[in-house]
VOPAGU-2260 file (C-alpha; in pm, 1 decimal, decimal comma):
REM VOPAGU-2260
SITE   aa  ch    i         X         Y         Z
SITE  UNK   A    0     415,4    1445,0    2814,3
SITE  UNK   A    1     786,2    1369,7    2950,9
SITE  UNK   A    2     703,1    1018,0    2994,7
SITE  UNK   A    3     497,6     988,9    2643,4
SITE  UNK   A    4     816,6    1059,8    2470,0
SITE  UNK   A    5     992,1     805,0    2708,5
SITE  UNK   A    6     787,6     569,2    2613,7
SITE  UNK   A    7     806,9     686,1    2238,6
SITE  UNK   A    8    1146,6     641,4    2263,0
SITE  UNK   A    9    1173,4     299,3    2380,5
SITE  UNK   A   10     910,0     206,3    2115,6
SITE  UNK   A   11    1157,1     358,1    1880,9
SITE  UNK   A   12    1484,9     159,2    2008,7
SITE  UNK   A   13    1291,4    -173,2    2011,1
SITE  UNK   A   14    1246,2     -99,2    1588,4
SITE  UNK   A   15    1660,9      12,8    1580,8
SITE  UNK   A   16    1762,6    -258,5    1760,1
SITE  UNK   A   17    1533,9    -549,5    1602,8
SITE  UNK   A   18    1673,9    -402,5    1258,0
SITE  UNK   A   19    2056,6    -398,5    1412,6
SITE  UNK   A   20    1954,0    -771,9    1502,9
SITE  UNK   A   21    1860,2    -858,3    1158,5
SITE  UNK   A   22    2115,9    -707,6     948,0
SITE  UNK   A   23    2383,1    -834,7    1174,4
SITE  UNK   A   24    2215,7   -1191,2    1090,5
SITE  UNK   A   25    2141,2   -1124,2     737,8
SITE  UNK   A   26    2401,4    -920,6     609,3
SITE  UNK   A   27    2166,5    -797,8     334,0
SITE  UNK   A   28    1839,8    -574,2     350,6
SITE  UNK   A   29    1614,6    -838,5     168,0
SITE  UNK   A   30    1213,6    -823,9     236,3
SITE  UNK   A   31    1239,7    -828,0     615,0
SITE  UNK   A   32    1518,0    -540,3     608,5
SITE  UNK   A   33    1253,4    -328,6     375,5
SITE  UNK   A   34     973,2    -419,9     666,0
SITE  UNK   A   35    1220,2    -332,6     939,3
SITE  UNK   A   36    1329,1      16,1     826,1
SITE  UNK   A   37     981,5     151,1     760,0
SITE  UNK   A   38     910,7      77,1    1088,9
SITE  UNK   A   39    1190,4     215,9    1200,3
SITE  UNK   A   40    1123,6     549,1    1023,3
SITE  UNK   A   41     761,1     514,2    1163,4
SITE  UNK   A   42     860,8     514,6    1506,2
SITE  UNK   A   43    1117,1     785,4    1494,5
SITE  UNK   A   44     860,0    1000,3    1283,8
SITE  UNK   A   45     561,4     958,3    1612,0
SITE  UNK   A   46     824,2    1132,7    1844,0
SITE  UNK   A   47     823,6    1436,8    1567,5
SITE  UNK   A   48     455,1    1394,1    1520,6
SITE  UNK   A   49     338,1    1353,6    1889,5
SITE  UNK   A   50     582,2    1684,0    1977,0
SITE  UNK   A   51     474,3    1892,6    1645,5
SITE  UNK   A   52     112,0    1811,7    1555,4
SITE  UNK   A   53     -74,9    1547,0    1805,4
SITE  UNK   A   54    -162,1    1775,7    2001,7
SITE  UNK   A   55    -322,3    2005,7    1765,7
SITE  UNK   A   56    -481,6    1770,1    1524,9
SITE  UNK   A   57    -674,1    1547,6    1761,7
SITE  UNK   A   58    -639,6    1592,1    2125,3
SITE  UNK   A   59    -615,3    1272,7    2323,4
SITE  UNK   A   60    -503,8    1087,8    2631,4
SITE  UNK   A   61    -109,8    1058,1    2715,2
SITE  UNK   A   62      82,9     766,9    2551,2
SITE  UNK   A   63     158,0     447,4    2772,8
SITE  UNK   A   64     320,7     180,2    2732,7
SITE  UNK   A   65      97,4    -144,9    2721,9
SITE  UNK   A   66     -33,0     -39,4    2383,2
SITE  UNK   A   67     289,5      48,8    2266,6
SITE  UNK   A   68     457,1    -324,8    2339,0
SITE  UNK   A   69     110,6    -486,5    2238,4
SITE  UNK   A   70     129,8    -306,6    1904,5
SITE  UNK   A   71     511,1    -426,4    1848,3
SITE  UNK   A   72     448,8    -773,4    1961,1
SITE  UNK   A   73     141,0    -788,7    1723,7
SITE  UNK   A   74     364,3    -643,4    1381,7
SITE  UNK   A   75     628,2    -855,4    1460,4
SITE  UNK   A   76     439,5   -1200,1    1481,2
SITE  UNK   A   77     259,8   -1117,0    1106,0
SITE  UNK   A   78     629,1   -1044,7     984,0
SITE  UNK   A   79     837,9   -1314,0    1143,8
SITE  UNK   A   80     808,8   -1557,2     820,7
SITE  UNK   A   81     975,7   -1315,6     624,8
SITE  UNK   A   82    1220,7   -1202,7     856,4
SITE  UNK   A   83    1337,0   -1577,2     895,4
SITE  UNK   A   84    1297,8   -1660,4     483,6
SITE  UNK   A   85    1453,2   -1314,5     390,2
SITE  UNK   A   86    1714,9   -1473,7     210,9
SITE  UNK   A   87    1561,9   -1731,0      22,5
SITE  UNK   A   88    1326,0   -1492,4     -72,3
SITE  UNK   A   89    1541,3   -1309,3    -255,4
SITE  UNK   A   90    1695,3   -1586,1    -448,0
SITE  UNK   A   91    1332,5   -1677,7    -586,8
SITE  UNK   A   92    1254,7   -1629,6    -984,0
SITE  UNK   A   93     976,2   -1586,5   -1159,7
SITE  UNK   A   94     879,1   -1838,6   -1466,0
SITE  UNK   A   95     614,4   -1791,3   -1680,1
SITE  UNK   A   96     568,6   -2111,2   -1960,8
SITE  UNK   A   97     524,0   -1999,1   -2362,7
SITE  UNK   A   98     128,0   -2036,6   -2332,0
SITE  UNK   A   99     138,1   -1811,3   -2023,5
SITE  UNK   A  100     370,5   -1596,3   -2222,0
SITE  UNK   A  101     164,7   -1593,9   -2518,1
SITE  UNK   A  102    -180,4   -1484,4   -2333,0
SITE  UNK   A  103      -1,2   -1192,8   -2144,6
SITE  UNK   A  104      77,6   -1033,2   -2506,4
SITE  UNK   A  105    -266,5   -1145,9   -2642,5
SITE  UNK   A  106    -392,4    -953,5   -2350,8
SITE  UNK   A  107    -165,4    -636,7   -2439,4
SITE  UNK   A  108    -236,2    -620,5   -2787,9
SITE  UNK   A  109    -622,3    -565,8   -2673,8
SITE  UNK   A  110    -528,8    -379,4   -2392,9
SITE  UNK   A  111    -314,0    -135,1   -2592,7
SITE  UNK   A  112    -614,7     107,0   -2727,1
SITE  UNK   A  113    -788,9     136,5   -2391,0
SITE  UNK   A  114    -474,4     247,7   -2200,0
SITE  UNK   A  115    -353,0     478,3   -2445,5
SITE  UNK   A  116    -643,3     632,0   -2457,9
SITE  UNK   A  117    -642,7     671,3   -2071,0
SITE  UNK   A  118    -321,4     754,1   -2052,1
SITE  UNK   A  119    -377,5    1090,2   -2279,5
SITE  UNK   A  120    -665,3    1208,0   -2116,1
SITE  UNK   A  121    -566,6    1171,9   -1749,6
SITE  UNK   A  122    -200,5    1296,0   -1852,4
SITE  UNK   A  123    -373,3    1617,3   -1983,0
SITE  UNK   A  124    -613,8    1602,8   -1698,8
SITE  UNK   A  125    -289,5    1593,4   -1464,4
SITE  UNK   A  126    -121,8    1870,6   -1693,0
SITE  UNK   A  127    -398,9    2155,8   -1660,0
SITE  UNK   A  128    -424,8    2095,5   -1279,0
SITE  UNK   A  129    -325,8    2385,8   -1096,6
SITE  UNK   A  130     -86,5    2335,1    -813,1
SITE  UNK   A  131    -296,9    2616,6    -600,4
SITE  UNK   A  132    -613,8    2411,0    -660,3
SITE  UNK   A  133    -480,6    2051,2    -496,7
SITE  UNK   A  134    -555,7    2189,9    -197,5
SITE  UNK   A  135    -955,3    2263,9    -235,5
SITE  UNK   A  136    -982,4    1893,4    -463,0
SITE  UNK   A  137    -853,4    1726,7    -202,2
SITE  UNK   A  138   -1121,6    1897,0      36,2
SITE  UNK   A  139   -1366,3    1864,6    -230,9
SITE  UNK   A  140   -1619,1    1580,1    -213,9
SITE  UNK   A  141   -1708,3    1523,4    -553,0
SITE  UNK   A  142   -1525,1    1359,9    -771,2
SITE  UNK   A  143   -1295,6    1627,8    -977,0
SITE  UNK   A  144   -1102,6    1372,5   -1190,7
SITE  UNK   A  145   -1387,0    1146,0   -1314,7
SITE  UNK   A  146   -1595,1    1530,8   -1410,0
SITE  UNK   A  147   -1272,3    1631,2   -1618,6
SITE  UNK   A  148   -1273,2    1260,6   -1816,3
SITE  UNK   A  149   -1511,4    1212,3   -2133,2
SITE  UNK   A  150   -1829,8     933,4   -2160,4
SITE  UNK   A  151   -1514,3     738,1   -2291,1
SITE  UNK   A  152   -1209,5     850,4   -2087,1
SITE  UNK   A  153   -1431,0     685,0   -1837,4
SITE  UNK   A  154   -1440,7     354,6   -1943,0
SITE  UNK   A  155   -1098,0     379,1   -2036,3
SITE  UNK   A  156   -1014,1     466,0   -1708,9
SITE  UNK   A  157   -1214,9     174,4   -1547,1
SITE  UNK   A  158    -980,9     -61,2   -1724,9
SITE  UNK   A  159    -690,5      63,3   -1609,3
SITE  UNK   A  160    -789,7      60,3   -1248,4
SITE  UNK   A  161    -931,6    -343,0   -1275,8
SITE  UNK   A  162    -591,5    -404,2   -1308,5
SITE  UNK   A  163    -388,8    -170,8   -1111,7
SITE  UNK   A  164    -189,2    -454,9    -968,1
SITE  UNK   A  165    -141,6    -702,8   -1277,6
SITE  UNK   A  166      40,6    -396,3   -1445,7
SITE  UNK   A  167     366,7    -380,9   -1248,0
SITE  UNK   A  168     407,7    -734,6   -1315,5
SITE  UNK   A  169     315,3    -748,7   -1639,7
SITE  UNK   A  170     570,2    -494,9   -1681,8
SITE  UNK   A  171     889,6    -673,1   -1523,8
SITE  UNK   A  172     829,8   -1007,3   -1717,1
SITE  UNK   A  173     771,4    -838,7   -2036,8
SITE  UNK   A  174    1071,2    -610,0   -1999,5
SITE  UNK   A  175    1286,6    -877,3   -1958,8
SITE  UNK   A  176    1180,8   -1092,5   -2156,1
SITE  UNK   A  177    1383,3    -909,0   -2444,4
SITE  UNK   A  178    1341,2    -609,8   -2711,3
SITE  UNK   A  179    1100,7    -751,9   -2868,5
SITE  UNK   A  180     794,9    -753,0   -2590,7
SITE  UNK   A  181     929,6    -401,1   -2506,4
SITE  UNK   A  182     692,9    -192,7   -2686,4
SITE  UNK   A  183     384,5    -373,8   -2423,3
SITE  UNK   A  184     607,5    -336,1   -2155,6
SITE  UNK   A  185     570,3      -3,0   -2193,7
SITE  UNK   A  186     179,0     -23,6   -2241,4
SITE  UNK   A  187     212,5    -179,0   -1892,4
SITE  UNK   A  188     403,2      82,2   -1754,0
SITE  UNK   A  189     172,4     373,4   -1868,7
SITE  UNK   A  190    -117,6     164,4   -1767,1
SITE  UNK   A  191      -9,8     163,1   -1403,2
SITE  UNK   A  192     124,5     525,8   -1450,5
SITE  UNK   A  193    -247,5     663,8   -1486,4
SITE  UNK   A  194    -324,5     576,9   -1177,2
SITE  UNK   A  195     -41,0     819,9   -1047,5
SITE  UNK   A  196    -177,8    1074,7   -1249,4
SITE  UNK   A  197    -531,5    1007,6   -1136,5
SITE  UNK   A  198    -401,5    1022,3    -755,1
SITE  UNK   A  199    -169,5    1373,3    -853,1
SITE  UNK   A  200    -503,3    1517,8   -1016,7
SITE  UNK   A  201    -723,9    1390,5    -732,3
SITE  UNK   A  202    -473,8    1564,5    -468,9
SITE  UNK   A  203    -395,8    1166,1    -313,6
SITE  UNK   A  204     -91,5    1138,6    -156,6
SITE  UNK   A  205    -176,1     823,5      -2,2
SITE  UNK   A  206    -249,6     675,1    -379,7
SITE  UNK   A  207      93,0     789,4    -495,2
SITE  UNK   A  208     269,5     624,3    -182,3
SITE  UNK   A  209      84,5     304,7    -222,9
SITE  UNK   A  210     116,3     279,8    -575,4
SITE  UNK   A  211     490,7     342,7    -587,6
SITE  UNK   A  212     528,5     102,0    -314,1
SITE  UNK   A  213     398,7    -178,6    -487,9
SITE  UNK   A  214     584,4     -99,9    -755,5
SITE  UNK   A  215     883,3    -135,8    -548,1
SITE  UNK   A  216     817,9    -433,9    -393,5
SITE  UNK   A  217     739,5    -570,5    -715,8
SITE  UNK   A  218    1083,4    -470,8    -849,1
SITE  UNK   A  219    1230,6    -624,7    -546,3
SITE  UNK   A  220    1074,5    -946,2    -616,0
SITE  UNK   A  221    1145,9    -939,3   -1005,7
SITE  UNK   A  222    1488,5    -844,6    -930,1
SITE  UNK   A  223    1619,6   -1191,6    -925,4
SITE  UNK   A  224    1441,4   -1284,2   -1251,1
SITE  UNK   A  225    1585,6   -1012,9   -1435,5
SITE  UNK   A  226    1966,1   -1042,3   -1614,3
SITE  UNK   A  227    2192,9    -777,5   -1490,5
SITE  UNK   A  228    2158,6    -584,1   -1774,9
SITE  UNK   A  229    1789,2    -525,6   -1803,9
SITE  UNK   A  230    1817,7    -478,3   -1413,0
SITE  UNK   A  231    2061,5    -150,4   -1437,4
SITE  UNK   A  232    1814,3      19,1   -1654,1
SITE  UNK   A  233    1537,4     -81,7   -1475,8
SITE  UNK   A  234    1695,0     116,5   -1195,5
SITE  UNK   A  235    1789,8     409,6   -1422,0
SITE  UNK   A  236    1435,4     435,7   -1501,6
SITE  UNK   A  237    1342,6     422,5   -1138,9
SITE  UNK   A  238    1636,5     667,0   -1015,0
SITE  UNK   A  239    1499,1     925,7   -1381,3
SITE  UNK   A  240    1145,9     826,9   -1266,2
SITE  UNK   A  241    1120,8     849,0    -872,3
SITE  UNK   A  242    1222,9    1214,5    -848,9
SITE  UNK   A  243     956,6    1328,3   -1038,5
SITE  UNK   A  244     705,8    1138,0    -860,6
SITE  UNK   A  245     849,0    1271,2    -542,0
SITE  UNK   A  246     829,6    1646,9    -650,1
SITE  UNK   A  247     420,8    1575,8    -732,7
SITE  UNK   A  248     393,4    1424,3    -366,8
SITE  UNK   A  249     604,5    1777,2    -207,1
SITE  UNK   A  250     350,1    2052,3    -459,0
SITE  UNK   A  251      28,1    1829,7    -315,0
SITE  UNK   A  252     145,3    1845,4      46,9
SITE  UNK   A  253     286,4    2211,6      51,2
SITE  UNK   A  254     -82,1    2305,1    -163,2
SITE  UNK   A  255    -294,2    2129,1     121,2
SITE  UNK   A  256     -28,4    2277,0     413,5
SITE  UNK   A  257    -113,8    2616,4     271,9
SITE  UNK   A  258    -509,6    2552,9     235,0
SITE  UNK   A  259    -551,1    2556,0     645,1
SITE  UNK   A  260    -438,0    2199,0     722,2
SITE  UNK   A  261    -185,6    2254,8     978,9
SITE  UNK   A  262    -120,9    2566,1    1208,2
SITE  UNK   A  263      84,6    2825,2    1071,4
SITE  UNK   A  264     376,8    2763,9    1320,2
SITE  UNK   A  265     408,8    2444,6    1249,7
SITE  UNK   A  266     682,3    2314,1     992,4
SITE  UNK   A  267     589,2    2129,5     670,8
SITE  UNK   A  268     854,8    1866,5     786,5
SITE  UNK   A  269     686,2    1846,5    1072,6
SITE  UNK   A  270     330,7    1812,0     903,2
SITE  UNK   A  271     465,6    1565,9     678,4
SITE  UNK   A  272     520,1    1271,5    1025,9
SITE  UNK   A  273     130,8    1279,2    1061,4
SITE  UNK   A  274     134,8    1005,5     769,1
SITE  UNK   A  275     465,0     767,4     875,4
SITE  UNK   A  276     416,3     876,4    1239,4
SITE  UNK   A  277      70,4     899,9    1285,7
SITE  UNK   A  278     -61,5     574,7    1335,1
SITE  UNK   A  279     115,9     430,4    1718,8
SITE  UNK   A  280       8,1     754,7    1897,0
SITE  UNK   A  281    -377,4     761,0    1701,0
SITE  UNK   A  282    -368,4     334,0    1887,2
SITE  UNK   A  283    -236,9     454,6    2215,7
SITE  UNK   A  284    -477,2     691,8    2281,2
SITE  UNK   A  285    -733,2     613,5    2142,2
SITE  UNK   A  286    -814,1     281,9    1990,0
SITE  UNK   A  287    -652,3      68,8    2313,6
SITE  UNK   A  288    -949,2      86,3    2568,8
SITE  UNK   A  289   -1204,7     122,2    2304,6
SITE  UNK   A  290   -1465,9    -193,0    2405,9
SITE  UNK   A  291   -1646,8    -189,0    2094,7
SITE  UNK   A  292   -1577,8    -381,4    1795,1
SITE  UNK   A  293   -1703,9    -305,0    1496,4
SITE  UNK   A  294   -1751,0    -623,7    1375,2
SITE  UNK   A  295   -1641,4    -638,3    1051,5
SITE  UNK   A  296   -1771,4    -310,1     911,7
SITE  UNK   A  297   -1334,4    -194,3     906,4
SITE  UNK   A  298   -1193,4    -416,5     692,0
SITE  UNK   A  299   -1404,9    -709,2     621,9
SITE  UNK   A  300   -1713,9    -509,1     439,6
SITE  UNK   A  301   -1664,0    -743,7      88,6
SITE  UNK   A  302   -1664,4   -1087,9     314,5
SITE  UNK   A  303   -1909,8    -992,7     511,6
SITE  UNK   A  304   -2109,8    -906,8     221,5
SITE  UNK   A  305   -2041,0   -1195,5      21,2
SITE  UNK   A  306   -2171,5   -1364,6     323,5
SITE  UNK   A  307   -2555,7   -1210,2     320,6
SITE  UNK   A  308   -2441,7    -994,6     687,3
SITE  UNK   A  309   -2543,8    -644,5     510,7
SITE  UNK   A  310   -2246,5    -444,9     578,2
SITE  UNK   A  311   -2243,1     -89,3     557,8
SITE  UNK   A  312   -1969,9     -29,1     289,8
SITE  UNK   A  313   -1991,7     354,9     169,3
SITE  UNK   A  314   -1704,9     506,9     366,6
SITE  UNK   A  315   -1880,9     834,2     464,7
SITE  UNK   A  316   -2179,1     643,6     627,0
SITE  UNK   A  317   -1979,4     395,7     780,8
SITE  UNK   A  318   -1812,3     663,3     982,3
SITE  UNK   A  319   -2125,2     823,7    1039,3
SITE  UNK   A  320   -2264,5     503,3    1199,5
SITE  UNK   A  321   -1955,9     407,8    1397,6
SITE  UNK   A  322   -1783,8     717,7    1548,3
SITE  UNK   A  323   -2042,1     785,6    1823,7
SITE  UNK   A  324   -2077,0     441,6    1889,1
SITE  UNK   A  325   -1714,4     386,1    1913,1
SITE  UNK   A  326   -1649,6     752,2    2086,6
SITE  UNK   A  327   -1366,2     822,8    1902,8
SITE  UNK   A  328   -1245,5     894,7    1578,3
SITE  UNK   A  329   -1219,9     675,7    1255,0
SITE  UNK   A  330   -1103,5     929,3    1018,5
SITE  UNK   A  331    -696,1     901,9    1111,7
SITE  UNK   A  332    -435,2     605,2    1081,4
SITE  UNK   A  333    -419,0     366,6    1370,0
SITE  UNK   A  334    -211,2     126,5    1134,0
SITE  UNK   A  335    -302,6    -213,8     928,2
SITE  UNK   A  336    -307,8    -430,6    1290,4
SITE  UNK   A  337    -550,9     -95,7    1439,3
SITE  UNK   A  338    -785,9    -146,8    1171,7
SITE  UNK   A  339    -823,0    -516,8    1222,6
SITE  UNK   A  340    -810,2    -431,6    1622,6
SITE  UNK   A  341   -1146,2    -196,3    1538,9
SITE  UNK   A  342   -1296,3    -546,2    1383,0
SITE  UNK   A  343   -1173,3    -763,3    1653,8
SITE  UNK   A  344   -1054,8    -645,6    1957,9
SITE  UNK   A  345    -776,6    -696,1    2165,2
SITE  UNK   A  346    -790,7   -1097,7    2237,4
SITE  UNK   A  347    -904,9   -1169,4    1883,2
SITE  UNK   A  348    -677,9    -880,9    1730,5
SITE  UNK   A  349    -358,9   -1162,4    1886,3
SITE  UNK   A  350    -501,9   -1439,6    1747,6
SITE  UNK   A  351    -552,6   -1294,3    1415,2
SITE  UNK   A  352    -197,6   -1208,6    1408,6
SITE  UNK   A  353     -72,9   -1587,4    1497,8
SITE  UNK   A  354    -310,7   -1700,5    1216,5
SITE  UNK   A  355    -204,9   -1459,0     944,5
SITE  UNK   A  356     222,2   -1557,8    1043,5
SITE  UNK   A  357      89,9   -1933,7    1025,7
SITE  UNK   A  358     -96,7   -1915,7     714,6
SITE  UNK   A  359     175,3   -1641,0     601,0
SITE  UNK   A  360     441,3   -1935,5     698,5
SITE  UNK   A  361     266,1   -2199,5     511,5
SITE  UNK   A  362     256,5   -1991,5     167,3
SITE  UNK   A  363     609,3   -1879,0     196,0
SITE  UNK   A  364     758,8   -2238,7     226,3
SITE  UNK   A  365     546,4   -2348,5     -67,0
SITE  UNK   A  366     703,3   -2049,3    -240,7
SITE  UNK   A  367    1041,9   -2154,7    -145,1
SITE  UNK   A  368     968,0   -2568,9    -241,4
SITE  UNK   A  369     867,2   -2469,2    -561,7
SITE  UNK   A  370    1203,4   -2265,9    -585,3
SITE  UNK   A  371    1002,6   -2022,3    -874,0
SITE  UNK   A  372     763,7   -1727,8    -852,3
SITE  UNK   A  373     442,1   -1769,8   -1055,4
SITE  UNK   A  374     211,0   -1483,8   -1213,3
SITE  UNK   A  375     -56,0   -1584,2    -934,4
SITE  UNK   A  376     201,1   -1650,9    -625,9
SITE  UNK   A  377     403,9   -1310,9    -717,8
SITE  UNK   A  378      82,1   -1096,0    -705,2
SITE  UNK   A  379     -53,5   -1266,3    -420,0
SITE  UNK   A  380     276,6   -1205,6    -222,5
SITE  UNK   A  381     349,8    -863,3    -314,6
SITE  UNK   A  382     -47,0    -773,4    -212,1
SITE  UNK   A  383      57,7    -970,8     118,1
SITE  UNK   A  384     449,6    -746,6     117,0
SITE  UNK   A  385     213,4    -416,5      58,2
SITE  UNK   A  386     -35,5    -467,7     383,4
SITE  UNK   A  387     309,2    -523,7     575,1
SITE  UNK   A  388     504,5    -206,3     432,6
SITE  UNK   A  389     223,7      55,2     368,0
SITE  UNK   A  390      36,4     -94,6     736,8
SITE  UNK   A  391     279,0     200,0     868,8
SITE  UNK   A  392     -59,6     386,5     780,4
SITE  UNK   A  393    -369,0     145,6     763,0
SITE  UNK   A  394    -494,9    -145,7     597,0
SITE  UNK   A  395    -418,1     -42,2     245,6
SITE  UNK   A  396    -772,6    -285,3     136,3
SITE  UNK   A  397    -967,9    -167,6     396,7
SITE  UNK   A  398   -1228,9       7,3     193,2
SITE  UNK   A  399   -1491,8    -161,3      48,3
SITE  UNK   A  400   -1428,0      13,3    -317,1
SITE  UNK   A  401   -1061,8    -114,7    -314,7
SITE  UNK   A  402   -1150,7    -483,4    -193,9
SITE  UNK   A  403   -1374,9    -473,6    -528,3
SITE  UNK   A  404   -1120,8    -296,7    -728,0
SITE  UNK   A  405    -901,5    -682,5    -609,8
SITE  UNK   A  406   -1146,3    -870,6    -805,2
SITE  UNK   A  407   -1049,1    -810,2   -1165,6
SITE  UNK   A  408    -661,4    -869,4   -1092,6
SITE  UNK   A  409    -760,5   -1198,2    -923,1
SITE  UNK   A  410    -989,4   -1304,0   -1205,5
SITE  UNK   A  411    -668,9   -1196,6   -1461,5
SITE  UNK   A  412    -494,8   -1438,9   -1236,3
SITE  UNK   A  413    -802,2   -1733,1   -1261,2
SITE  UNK   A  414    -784,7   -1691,0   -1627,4
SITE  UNK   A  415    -411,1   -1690,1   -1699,8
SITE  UNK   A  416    -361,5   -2007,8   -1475,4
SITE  UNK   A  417    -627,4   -2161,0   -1729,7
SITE  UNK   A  418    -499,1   -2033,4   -2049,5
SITE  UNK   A  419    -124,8   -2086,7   -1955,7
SITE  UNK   A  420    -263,2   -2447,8   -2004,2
SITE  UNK   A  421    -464,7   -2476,0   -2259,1
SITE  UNK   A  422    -393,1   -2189,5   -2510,4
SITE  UNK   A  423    -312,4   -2298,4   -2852,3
């Protein structure tokens, strides 16, 4: 164990001094800085996870360090584009044209009913949870939010999630576009604020974290866009906003740390690392000498479906199928370049990564020609922002329901590209 934290450690100062590195260059935060302090704060949260919980969670084999320098190496190659376009990132704007402007209100204005509607259900939904119960929903296998919704709190709902990621955006631009638009800025904001509910009702700690994420990397990209004044209340909102949000994520984790998740002597601190901290430990010890791939089942299942190979895409079976045939578990976070190391391997897992910072390269100097953000190149490259920052964890569209729950935001994006054009 004295030499796991060792090599913890110097896992740990590699992620300090690459961010040191950067801000000296920089001399701003930017994208990359974001990237770089998350991993940071993953790194330093293994040592408190591997010393407080790893051992009573999952037992497994002592850290080394090949997998720990593989795993770096890996991260660092998918996020070199940004670290070396960090700043002209940040002076990017978006521009939307009248027509484009014109469907997103069209597309409010019909919108507006359904999302209301949502909104007051799952908000009362969220309201007569009981703080003591988060801990048995979140055990529970049914599903306790959808049973609480009516035949048309349902459908409602459904509308809200097709465009979980559209709504951020949607947001922003509208916001700023002046006081007039303001009233479906709003409808944007509670649109993508039911799916906080939905993840505070359904005990999801995970949902809140990735949702507020892209929300903030969202922000960060709008930020340029938006004049100064719009910006400072946009931050007042987040700074009234974030606390609250944070004080539903502490009642669901101390309500599933008292419902016999952890060990009594452990700390809720403590118990808290398993999600920032979890993931380079879960790789070391188990996931590097695995020999098995599992070909695409991960992370791929919608591709490979789309492709007539018969995945198996309900989560529960999938695990059922793989685990013995792997030998080791598939229930914890290995983070995003794990999961695509379970499809791949370790030779292909490298050559994925070069592909993804060429192809990553390619879009971001496109961005940067253009010298404007887009409604399709802003969504596509905060999806791209939110595999990098929430890949702390695992591949945040690694289950089969959320790669189908990407097709209605990229259809929004198909049809406002054609009606940006042609609308009247």
């Amino acid at each position: 164990m004295f030499f796991s934290n060792i090599y913890l450690g110097c896992y740990a100062i590699a992620w300090i001094a690459l961010l040191v590195i950067y801000l000296l260059k920089t001399k701003k935060v930017g994208l990359g800085g974001m990237l770089l302090i998350t991993y940071t704060v993953s790194a330093l949260t293994s040592i408190v996870f591997y010393n407080g919980l790893g051992s009573i969670l999952v037992s497994g084999e002592d850290i080394e360090w090949p997998p720990l320098v593989y795993l770096f190496i890996c991260l660092n190659i998918c996020m070199i584009p940004i670290y070396v376009h960090s700043k002209e990132l940040d002076g990017l704007r978006f521009q939307a044209n009248n027509r484009g402007g014109a469907f997103i209100v069209l597309f409010m204005q019909l919108m507006s009913p359904f999302v209301l509607e949502a909104f007051v259900e799952i908000l009362y939904i969220a309201i007569q949870t009981q703080t003591t119960s988060l801990g048995s929903i979140y055990e529970s296998s049914e599903d306790i939010v959808g049973s609480h919704l009516s035949f048309i709190g349902r459908k409602t709902m459904a509308v809200c999630r097709w465009f979980v990621y559209i709504w951020p955006i949607i947001f922003f631009y509208l916001y700023g576009k002046g006081k007039e638009y303001r009233k479906y800025a709003w409808i944007a904001m509670l649109a993508f604020l039911t799916s906080i509910l939905e993840a505070y009702a359904g005990a999801s700690r995970v949902g809140i974290v990735r949702n507020l994420m892209y929300f903030f990397i969202v922000f960060l990209l709008f930020k340029a866009s938006l004049p100064s004044n719009v910006r400072k209340k946009i931050v007042k909102i987040i700074t009234i906003g974030l606390p609250i949000l944070v004080v539903s994520l502490v009642i669901i984790t101390i309500a599933r740390f008292n419902s016999g998740g952890a060990n009594e002597n452990i700390d809720i601190f403590t118990w808290l690392s398993l999600y920032s901290g979890e993931a380079p430990i879960r790789f070391c010890q188990y996931l590097w000498n695995v020999d098995v791939t599992m070909n695409g089942d991960n992370a791929f299942g919608l591709l490979k479906e789309l492709l007539g190979m018969n995945p198996i895409t309900d989560l529960e079976e999938r695990r059922e199928y793989w685990e013995p045939r792997l030998g080791i578990p598939n229930r914890i976070f290995y983070s995003w370049i794990g999961d695509i190391y379970f499809d791949f391997g370790r030779v292909w897992t490298v050559i994925y990564a070069f592909a993804f910072c060429c192809i990553l390269e390619w879009y971001i100097r496109k961005l940067i020609k253009r010298e404007v953000y887009s409604f399709s190149t802003i969504t596509i490259f905060a999806l791209i922002i939110l595999v990098l920052e929430f890949g702390i964890m695992y591949l945040p569209f690694k289950a089969y329901i959320l790669q189908i729950l990407l097709i209605p935001n990229f259809l929004f994006l198909i049809v406002y590209n054609f009606m940006s054009r042609n609308v009247r």
